[in-house]
N, C-alpha and C positions, 0 to 999 in steps of 0.2 A: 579149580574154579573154571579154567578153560572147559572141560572136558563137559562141566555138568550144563555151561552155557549149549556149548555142540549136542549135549541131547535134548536138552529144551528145544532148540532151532530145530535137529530132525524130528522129535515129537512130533509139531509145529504144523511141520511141512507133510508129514504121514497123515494128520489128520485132517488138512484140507484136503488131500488128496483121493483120501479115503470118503470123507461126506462129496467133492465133486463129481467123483468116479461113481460115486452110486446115484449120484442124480444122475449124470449122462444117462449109464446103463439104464434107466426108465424112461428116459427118453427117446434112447436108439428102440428099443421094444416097444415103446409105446407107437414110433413113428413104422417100426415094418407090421405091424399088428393094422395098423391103419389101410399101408398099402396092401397089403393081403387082401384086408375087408374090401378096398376101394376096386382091387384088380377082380374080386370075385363078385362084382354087385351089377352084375345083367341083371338081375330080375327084383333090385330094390331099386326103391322112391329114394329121393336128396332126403326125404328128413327121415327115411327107413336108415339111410348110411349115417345120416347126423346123430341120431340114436344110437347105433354102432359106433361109433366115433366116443361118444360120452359116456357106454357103459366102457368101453378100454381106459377112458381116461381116468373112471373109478377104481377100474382093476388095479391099474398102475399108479394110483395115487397122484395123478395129475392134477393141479390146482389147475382148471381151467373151468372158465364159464360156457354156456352154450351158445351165448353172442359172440364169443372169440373162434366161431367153427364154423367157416365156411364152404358147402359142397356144390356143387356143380356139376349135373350130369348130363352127356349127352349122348349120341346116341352109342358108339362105344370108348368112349373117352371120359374118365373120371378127372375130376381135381375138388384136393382135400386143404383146404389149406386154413390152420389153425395157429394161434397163440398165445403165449401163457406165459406169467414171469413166476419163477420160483425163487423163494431163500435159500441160498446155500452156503450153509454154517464154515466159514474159511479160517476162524479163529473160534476159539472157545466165546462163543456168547458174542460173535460178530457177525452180523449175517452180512450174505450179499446180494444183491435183488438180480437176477441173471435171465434176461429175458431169451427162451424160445420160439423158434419158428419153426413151423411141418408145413411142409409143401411134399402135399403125393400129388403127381400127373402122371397118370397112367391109362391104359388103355385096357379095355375090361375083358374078360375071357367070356364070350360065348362058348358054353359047352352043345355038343347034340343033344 
């Protein structure tokens, strides 16, 4: 009986681990995909980047809204800063509401 409690418990703990670890990993990709866009945007508008911003956040399956993305450009200085709460299933059919925040400040690459 011990033994079959101990793999319940690691089940348990595998598969929050497993559903957290896959939301971060969309997260951390969602977030350098951003500063990439943000570091390569000499020659876009704030809402040319804010469009970029929400097609990644499609790609990546980001629950975020378009009022939750805020850009800011100037003349070589980008800031991205967005956020977004997702469910992240920690128990079987227990969610947890786990809020995000992307802060990209960066400086933009003029190329020749």
């Amino acid at each position: 009986m011990k033994t079959i409690i101990k793999l319940v418990i690691a089940a348990l703990i595998v598969h929050a681990t497993w559903r957290a670890g896959n939301v971060y990993l969309r997260y951390y990709q969602f977030k350098d995909n951003i500063q990439q866009a943000a570091q390569f945007s000499s020659r876009r508008s704030e809402s040319e980047l804010h469009e970029r911003v929400m097609t990644l956040a499609q790609q990546f399956e980001i629950p975020i809204s378009p009022e939750a993305v805020h850009v800011k450009h100037a003349d070589n200085h980008t800031l991205v800063d967005a956020t977004y709460t997702e469910r992240i299933e920690l128990l079987p059919r227990y969610f947890y509401p786990w809020e995000f925040k992307v802060r990209v400040d960066t400086f933009v690459y003029v190329g020749k």
